[in-house]
DRENDO-1510 file (C-alpha; in Angstrom, 1 decimal, always signed):
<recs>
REC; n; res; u; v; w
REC; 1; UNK; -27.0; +1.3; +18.0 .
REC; 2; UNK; -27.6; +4.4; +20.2 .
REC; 3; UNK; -28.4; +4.6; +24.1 .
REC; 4; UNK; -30.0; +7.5; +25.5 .
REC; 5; UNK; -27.8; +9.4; +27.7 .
REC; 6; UNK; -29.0; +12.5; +29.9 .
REC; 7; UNK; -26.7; +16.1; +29.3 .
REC; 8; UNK; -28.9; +17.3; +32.1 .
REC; 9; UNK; -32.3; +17.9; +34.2 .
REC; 10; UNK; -34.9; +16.5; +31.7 .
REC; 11; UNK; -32.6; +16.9; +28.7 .
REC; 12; UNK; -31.6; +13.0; +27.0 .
REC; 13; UNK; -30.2; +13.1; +24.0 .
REC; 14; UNK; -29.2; +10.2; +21.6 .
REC; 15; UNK; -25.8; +9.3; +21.6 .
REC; 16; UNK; -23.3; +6.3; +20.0 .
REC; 17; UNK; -23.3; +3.4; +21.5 .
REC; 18; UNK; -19.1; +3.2; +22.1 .
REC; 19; UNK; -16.5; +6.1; +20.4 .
REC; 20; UNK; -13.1; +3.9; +20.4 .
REC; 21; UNK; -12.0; +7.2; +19.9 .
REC; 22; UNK; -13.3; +9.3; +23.0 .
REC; 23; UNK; -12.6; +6.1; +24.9 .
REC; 24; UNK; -8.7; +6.5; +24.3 .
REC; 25; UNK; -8.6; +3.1; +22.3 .
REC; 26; UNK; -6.1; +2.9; +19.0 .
REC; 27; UNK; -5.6; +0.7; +16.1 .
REC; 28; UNK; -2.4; -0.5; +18.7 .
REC; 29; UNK; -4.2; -1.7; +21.4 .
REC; 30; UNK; -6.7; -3.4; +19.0 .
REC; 31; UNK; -3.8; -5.5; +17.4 .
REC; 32; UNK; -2.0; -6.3; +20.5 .
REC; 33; UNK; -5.3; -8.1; +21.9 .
REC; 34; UNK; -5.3; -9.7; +18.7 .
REC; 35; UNK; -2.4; -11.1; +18.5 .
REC; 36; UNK; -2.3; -11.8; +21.9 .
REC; 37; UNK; -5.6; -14.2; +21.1 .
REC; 38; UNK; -3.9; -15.8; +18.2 .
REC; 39; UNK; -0.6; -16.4; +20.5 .
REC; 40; UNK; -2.7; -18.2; +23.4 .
REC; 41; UNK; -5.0; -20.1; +21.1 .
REC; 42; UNK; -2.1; -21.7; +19.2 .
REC; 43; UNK; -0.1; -22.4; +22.0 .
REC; 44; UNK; -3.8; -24.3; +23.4 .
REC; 45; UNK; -4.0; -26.0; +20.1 .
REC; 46; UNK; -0.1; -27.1; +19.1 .
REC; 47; UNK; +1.6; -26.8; +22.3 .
REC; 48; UNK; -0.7; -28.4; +25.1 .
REC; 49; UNK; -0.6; -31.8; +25.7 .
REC; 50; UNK; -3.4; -31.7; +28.7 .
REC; 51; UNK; -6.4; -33.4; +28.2 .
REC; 52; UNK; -10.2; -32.2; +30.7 .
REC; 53; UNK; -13.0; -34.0; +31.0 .
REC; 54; UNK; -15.3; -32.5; +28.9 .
REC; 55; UNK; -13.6; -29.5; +27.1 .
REC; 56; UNK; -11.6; -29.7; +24.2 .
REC; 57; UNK; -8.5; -27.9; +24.6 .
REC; 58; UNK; -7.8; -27.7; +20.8 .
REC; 59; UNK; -11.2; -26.6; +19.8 .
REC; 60; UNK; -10.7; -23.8; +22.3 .
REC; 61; UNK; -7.4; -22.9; +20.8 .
REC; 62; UNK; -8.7; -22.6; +17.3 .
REC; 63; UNK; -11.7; -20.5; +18.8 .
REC; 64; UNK; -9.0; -18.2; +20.1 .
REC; 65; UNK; -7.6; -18.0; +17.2 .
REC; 66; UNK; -10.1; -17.5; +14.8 .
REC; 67; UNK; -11.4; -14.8; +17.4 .
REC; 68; UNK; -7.9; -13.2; +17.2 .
REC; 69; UNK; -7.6; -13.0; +12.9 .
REC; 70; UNK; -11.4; -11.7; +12.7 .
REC; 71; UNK; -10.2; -9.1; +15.8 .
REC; 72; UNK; -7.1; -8.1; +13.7 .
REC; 73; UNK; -9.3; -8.0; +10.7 .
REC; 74; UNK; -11.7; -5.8; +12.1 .
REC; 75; UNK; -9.3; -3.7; +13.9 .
REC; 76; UNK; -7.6; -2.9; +10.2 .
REC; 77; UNK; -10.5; -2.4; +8.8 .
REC; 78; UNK; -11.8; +0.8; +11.7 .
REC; 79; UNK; -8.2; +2.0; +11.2 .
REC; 80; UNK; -8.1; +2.4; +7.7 .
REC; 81; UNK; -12.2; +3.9; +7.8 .
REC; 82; UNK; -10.7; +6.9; +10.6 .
REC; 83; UNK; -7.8; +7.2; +9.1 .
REC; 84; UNK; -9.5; +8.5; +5.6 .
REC; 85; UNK; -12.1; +10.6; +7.4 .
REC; 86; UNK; -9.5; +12.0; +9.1 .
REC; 87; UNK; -7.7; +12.7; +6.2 .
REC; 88; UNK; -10.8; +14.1; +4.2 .
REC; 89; UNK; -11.8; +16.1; +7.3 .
REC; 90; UNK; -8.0; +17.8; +7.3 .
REC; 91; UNK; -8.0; +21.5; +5.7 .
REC; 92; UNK; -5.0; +22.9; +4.1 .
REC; 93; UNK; -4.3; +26.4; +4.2 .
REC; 94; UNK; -1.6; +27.6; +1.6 .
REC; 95; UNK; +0.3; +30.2; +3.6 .
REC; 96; UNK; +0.7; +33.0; +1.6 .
REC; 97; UNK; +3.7; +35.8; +2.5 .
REC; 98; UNK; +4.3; +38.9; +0.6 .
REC; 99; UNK; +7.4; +38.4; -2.1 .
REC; 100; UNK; +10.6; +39.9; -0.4 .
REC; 101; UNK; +12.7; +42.3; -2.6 .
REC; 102; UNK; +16.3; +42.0; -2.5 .
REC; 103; UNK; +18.3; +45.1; -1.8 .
REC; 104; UNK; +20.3; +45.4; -4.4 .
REC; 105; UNK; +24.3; +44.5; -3.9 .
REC; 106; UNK; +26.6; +48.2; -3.0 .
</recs>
């Protein structure tokens, strides 16, 4: 999914829709909102004993936390996707230095 984003007067150009990366988010972050989800929806769902009109405070707890796994889930799953294009965009340069002769002992 692209938006159009202008780089100028009369110049748009096409451009990602979100970079997690440019955007300063981390594989961290990700999983802390995660678990976070997972935390509050089972403490909704085992440790509530409040009951509304009209909303199910368990259903919204196992919402949560089903939100939370497929967050984690997902989070993994970019990490481990960057992480190898990182890794296949990485050059190694063998450093090469001339052989150093020993002076011989006096």
């Amino acid at each position: 999914m692209s938006t159009l984003g202008f780089s100028g007067p009369g110049r748009i150009t096409a451009r990602p829709w979100f970079d997690a990366r440019a955007a300063g988010y981390s594989l961290p972050m990700t999983a802390a909102g995660a678990i976070f989800l997972i935390a509050v929806g089972a403490i909704l769902r085992y440790a509530t004993n409040v009951h509304v009109q009209g909303v199910s405070l368990d259903t919204v707890g196992l919402i949560l936390m089903i939100a939370g796994v497929a967050g984690l889930i997902i989070g993994l799953w970019q990490w481990a996707t960057l992480s190898r294009r990182t890794r296949e965009g990485d050059v190694l340069v063998e450093e090469r230095r001339p052989p150093v002769r020993e002076r011989p002992p006096y």
